[in-house]
C-alpha positions in Angstrom: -17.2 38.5 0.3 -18.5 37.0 -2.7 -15.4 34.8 -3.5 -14.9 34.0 0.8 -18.4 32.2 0.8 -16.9 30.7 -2.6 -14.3 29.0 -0.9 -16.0 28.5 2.6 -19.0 26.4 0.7 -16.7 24.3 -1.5 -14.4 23.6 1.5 -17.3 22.3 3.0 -18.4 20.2 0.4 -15.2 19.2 0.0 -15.5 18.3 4.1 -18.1 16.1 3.2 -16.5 14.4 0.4 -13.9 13.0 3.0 -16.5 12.1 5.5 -18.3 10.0 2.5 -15.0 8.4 2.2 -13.7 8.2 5.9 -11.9 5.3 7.6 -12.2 3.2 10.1 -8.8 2.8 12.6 -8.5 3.3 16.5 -5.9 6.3 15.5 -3.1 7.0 17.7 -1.9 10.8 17.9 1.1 10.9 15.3 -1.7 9.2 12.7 -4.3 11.2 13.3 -2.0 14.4 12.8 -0.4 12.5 9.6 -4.2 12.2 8.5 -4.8 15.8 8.7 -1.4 17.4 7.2 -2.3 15.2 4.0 -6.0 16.7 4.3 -4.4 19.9 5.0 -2.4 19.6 1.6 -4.9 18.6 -0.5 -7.1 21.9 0.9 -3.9 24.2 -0.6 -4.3 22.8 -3.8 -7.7 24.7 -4.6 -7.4 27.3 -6.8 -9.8 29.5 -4.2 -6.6 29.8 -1.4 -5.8 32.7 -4.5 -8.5 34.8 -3.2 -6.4 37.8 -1.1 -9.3 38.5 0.7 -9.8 35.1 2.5 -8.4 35.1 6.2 -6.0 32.8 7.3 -8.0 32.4 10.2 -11.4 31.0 8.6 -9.4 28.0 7.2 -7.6 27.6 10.1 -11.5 26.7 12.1 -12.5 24.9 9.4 -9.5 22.7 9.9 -10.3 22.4 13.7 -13.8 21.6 12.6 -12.9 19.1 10.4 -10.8 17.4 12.8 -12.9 17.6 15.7 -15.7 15.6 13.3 -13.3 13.1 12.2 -12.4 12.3 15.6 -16.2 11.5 16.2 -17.1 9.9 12.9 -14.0 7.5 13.2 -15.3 6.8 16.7 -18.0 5.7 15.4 -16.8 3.6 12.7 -14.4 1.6 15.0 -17.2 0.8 16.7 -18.4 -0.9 13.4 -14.6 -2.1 12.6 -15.1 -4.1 15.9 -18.4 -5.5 15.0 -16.9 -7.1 11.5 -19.5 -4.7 9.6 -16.7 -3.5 7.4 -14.4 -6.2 5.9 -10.4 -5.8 6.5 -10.2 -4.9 2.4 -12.3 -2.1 3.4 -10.7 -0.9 6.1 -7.0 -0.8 4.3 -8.6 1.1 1.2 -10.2 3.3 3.7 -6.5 4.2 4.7 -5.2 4.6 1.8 -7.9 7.3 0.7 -7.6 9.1 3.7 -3.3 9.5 3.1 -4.0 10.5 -0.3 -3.5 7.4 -2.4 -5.1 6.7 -5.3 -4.9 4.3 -8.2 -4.6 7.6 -10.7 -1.2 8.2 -9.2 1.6 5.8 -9.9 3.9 7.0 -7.2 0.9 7.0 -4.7 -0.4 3.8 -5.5 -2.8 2.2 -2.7 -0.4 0.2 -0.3 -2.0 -3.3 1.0 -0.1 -6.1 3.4 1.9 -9.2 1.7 0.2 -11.8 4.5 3.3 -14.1 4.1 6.2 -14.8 6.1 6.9 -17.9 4.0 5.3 -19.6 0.7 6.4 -22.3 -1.3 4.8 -24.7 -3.4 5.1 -27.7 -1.5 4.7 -26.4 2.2 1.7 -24.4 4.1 1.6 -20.7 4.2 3.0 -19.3 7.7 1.5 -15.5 7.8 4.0 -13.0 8.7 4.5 -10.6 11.9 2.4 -7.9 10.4 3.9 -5.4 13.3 7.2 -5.7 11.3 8.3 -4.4 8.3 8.7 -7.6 5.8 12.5 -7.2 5.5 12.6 -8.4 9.1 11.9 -12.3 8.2 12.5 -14.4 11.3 14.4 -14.1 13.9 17.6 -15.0 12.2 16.7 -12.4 9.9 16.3 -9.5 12.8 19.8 -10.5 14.6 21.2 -9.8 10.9 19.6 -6.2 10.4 20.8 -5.7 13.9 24.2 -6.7 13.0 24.3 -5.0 10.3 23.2 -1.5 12.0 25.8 -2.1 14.8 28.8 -2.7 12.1 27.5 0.9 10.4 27.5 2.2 13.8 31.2 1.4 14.5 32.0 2.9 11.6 30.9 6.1 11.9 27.8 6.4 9.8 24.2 4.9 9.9 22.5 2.8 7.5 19.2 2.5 7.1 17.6 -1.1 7.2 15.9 -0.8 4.1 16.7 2.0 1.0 13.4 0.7 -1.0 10.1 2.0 0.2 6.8 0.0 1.2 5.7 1.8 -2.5 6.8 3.5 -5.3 6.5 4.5 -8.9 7.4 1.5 -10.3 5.4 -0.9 -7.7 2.5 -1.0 -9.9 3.7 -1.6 -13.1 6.2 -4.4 -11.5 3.0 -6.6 -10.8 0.5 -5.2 -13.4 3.0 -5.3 -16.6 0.8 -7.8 -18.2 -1.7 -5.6 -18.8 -2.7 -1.9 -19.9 -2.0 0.7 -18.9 0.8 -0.9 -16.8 2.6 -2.5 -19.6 3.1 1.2 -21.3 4.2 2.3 -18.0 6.4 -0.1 -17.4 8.2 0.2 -20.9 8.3 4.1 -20.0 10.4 3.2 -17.2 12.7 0.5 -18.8 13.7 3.1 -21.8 10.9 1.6 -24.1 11.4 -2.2 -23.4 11.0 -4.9 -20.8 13.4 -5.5 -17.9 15.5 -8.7 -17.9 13.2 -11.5 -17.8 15.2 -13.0 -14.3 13.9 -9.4 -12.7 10.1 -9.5 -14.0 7.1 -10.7 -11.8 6.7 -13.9 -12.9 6.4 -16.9 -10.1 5.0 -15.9 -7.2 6.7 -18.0 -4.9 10.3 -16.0 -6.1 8.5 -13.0 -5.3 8.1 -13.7 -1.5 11.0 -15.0 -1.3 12.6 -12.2 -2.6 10.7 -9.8 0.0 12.3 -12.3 2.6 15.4 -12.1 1.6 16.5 -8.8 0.3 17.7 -7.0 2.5 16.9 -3.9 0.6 13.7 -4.8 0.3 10.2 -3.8 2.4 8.0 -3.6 -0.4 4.3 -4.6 0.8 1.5 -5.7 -2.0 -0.9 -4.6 -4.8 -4.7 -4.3 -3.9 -5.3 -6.3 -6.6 -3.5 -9.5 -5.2 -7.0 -9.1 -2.9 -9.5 -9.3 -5.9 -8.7 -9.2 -9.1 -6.5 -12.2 -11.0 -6.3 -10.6 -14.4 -2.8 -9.3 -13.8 -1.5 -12.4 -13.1 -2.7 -13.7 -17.5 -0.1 -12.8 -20.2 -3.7 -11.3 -21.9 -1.7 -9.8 -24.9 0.4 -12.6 -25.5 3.8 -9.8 -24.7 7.1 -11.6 -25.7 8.6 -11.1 -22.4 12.0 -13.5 -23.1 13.2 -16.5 -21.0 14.9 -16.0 -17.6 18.8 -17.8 -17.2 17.5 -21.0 -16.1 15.2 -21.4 -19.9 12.1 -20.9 -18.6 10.0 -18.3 -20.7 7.9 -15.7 -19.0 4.4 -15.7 -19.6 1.6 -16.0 -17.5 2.4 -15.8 -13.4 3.2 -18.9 -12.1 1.7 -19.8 -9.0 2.0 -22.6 -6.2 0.9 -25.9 -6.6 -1.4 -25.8 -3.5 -3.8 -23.6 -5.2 -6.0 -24.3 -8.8 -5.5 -21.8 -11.0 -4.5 -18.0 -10.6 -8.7 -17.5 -10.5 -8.4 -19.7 -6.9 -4.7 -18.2 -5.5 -6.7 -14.6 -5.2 -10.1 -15.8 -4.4 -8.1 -17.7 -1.4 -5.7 -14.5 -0.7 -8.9 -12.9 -0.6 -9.5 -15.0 2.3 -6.5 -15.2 4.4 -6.9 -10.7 4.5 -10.5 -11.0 6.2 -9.5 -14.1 8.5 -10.3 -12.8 12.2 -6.9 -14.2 13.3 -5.4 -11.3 11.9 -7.6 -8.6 12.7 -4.8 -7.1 15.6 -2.1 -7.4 13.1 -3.7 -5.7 9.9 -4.1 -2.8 12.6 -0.1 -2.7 14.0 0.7 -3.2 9.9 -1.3 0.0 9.5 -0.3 2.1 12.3 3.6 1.3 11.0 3.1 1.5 7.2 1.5 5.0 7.4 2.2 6.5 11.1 
């Protein structure tokens, strides 16, 4: 019928779409079918699924189609993956297009690593074990968790190691509130005024810290953090109060080893595309979204 070609031409332009936008990642199974049960969502969301004459069985070989072609084309991108054609930035956004996120959706906000296993102002940077979660730490940190599940165990129930996701809702508007629309958002969410100054993004040293050691914590990073230093300026001068220890929160302060906040991303930029890590950004996304 009329309205069945309808839906079979704008599924394939839709089909197309993706493959404008595909990824590139040496997929195991259990991603590849994560992959397609979010493609497989969005499809159900067009209005043309209303039509009562449309057989189940058309969509259901379009979705074979479509899944036998993205097992070629991302074939053939990690062939360029493994020729550095396509920077590690590019690859991670890739990923987060192909699960769905986007940066019109708050609660699906693109997901990127935090590098860091420790940073302070006076030290190097020692990258993280990208293959772990970032609540893991060190060692010492792991024999805690494990502790920690065996007590749970012994009494009866099971807790998980972390109750706070790698993103939320609120992830963005933590590390953007300096600016719009982030700042509005982030009002929204505090019942029209800011959090307690001692619980705002303000130092960037506390804030890896604090992923290292909060327990309840395995929050990952903004893709901003990878390119764009605005959200790090107090650009509208917002009266954001002092924290305990007097110091007032304005602009994010950041570690003596680098410039200016203009030279902390440009060299974060840097650490993301460094070859060294190439294996790990891979394990980092196989766990974050397998």
């Amino acid at each position: 019928t009329n309205e069945g070609s309808t839906f079979s031409l704008v599924f394939q332009c839709y089909v197309e779409l993706l493959n404008f936008e595909q990824t590139i990642l040496n997929m195991k199974p259990k991603l590849l079918r994560f992959v397609m049960s979010s493609v497989r969502d969005q499809v159900n969301l067009f209005p043309f699924t209303q039509f009562s004459d449309i057989k189940q069985q058309q969509s259901d070989s379009l979705m074979k189609s479509l899944e036998t072609n993205m097992q070629k084309y991302l074939f053939q991108l990690i062939q360029l993956y493994k020729q550095d054609k396509i920077t590690t930035y590019r690859f991670i956004y890739e990923i987060n297009f192909l699960s769905t996120r986007s940066y019109n959706d708050q609660s699906q906000y693109p997901i990127f690593p935090a590098l860091f296993g420790q940073q302070a102002p006076d030290r190097d940077i020692e990258f993280r074990q990208l293959k772990y979660p970032i609540v893991f730490g060190g060692m010492q940190r792991i024999q805690t968790l494990i502790q920690k599940c065996k007590d749970s165990l012994e009494f009866g129930s099971q807790q998980p190691i972390s109750s706070i996701h790698f993103s939320h809702s609120q992830t963005s508007s933590w590390w953007q509130m300096r600016i719009e629309p982030f700042t509005s958002a982030h009002l929204i969410l505090q019942n029209c005024k800011f959090d307690a100054p001692d619980r705002l993004f303000s130092n960037t040293f506390s804030q890896f810290k604090n992923a290292l050691t909060n327990q309840q914590n395995c929050e990952e990073v903004i893709a901003e953090l990878f390119y764009d230093p605005s959200f790090l300026f107090n650009v509208n001068l917002q009266e954001f109060g002092s924290t305990q220890a007097g110091e007032k929160v304005g602009n994010v302060r950041i570690p003596d080893m680098f410039q200016d906040a203009i030279n902390y991303v440009d060299v974060m930029s840097q650490f993301l595309e460094q070859k060294s890590l190439k294996a790990q950004i891979m394990q980092w996304v196989q766990m974050v979204f397998s």
